[in-house]
N, C-alpha and C positions, 0 to 999 in steps of 0.2 A: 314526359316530364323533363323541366330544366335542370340538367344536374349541374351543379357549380362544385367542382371538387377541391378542396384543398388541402395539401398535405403537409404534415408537418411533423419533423424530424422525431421529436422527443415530445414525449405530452404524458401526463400523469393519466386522464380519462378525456378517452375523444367523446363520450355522453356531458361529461360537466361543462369542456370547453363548447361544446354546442348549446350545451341549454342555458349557459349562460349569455351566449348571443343572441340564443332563441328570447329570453327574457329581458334583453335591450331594445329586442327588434333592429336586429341589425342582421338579420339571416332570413331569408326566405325557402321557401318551398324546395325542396330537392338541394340545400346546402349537405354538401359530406365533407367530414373532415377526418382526414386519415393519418396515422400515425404509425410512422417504422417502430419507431421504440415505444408502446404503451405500458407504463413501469407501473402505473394504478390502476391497473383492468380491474373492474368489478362487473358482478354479475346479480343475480338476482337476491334480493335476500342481504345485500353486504357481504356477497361471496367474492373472495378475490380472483382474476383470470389471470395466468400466467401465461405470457408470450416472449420465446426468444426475440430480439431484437431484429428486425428488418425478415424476418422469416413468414412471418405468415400477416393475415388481413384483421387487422385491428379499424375499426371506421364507425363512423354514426352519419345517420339519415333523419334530414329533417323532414316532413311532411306537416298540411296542415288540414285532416281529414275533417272539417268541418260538416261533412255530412251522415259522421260517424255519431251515436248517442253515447254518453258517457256510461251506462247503462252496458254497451255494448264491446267495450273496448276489448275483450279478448281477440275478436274478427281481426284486430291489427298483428296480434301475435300469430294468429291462423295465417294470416297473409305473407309477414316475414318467415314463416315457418317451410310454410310450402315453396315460397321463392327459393330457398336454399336448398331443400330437399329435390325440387326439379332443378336448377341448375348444376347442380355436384352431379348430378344424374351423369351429365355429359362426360366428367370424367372419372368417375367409378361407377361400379355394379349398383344401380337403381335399387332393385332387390333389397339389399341391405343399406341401403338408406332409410332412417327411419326419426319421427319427431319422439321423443320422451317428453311428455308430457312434465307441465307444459310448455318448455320453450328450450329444449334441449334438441339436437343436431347427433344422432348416433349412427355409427356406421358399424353394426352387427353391435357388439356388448361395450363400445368402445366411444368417446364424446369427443366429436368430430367440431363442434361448434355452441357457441351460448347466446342469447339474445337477452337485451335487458331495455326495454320501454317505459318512458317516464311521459307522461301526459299531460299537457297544462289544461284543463277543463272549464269553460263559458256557460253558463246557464246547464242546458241540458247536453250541450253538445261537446265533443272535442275539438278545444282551438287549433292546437301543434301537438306533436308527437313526434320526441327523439328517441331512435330506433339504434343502437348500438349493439353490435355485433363484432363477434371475435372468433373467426376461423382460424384451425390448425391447419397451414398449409405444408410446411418446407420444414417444422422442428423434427427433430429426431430423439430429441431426450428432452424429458418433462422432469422437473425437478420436486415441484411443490409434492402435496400430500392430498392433491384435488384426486377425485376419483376416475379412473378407467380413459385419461389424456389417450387420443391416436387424433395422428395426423394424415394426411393425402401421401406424402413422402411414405409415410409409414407404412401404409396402405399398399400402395404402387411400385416400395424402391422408384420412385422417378419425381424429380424437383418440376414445380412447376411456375410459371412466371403468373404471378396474384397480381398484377394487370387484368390477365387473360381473363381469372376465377372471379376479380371482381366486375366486369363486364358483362358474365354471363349473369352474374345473383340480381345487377342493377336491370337487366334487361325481363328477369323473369319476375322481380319484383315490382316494376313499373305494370306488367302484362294482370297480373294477379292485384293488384290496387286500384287500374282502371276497370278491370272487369266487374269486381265488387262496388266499385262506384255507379257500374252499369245498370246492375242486377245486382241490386241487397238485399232481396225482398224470397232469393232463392237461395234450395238449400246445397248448392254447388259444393261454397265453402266449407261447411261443416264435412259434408259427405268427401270432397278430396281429403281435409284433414285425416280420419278418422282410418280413410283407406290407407294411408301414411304412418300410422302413429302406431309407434314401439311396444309392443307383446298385448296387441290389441286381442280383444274376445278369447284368448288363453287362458290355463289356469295358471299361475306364477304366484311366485312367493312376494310378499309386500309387511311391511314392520306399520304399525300404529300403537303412539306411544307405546316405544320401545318392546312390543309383543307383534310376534309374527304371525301370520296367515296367511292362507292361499286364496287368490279371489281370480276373478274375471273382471279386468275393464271392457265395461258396456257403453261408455261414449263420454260426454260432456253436456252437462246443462247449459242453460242461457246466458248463464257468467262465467263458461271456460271453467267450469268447477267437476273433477271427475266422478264421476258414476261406477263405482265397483258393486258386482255382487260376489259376496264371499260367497265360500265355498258350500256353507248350507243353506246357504239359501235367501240371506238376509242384504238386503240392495242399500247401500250408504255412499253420501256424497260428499268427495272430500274436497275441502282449498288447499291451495300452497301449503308444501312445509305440514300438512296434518297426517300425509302417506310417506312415507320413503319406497323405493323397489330395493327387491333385495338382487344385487347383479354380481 
C-alpha cells in the first residue's frame, strides 16, 4: 500500500480532517494524517480520547475496501484490531496483549489503545473507510475520568520513539488487509480475532442495563455482535453499548 503520510501540528480529530478530504476526493487510498497535538480525540460512541500533546500516536487511515460488503464491515475492525495487537507484540509481553471487545487495545486490565471507523457505503459495498486510532505511547499521567488509561512508558518505564510504533502497526496492518483481500472467504480472521480477545471463554462479571451478571464470551456473530452465555445457561447476543465489563 501507498502510504502518503501527513502530519500536522495541532488538529481537533485526525478522523474529521480525513473524512472530510475523503468526501471531496481529494485523498486516496493509504492517505494518513497524524497529529502531535489531537485536542478532540473521539472515540466510539462520542466518547472523548485524551492525548498529551506530542507523546503518543494520534492518526487515521484511509483505505478503499471496495471488496468489503457493507453487511460485513466488522472484518475492518477485526483487521485494525489484530494489526495493533501483533505489532505492540514486538514491544511488550504478547500475553497480555489483548482486543476488548469490540475495538478496544488492553494490555492486561488496562486501555492501551482505541479505534473508531466511519464508512462511506455504495450500493452493497464499502467505498472508503477512515480508520482512526489513538495509542498511549510516552504519557505518564492521564487526567480525564476515561477508564483504566496505561500507556507503553507506563508499561516498560522506557520512552519510545512513535516513528518506530507507527511503522510497526502500518506494516502489520497492510499484511492483515492484503491477506483478507486474499482469502475472505476463510475463517483465519475471525479465528486470530477471538484467539486475541479480552477474558475470552471465562466466567467474569458484565453489567446489562445497570444489573450484573456473570457470563462466558463465546465469540461474535456475522455483525461483530458478542455472543455471551450467562452463567445458567441462557446464550444472548449483545451490540455496542448493550454489555458493559465489569473491570
Amino acid at each position: 500500500m501507498d502510504f502518503q503520510i501527513e502530519e500536522i501540528e495541532s488538529l481537533g480529530s485526525t478522523n474529521d480532517y480525513l473524512f472530510k478530504l475523503t468526501t471531496n476526493e481529494t485523498a486516496k487510498e493509504g492517505k494518513i494524517i497524524i497529529a502531535q497535538d489531537q485536542f478532540k480525540g473521539k472515540g466510539t460512541a462520542n466518547n472523548k480520547w485524551e492525548s498529551e500533546a506530542g507523546k503518543n500516536l494520534t492518526f487515521s487511515i484511509l483505505i478503499q475496501p471496495d471488496f468489503i460488503k457493507a453487511g460485513d464491515q466488522f472484518v475492518i475492525t477485526q483487521i485494525v484490531s489484530l494489526a495493533l495487537v501483533n505489532s505492540l507484540s514486538d514491544f511488550l509481553d504478547a500475553d497480555k496483549l489483548k482486543i476488548k471487545w469490540p475495538n478496544d487495545i488492553y494490555y492486561s486490565d488496562g486501555k492501551l489503545a482505541g479505534i473508531l471507523i466511519q464508512n462511506i457505503i455504495k450500493g452493497p459495498y464499502i467505498s472508503h473507510s477512515v480508520i482512526g486510532i489513538g495509542l498511549n505511547v510516552n504519557q505518564e499521567r492521564f487526567c480525564s475520568d476515561a477508564p483504566n488509561p496505561i500507556s507503553m512508558a507506563q508499561i516498560t518505564n522506557k520512552t519510545f520513539d512513535p516513528n518506530d510504533v507507527l511503522k510497526k502497526v502500518l506494516e502489520s496492518f497492510e499484511e492483515n488487509y492484503y491477506r483478507f483481500k486474499l482469502f475472505p472467504k476463510t475463517k483465519w480472521l475471525e479465528k486470530s480475532y477471538l484467539d486475541k480477545m479480552f477474558r475470552f471463554n471465562n466466567l467474569y462479571e458484565f453489567t446489562e442495563n445497570a444489573r450484573s451478571f456473570k457470563g462466558k464470551i463465546k465469540g461474535i456473530d456475522n455483525y461483530g455482535r458478542l455472543i455471551v452465555t450467562k452463567q445458567k445457561g441462557e446464550e444472548k447476543i449483545y451490540g455496542f453499548k448493550e454489555i458493559e465489563f465489569v473491570i
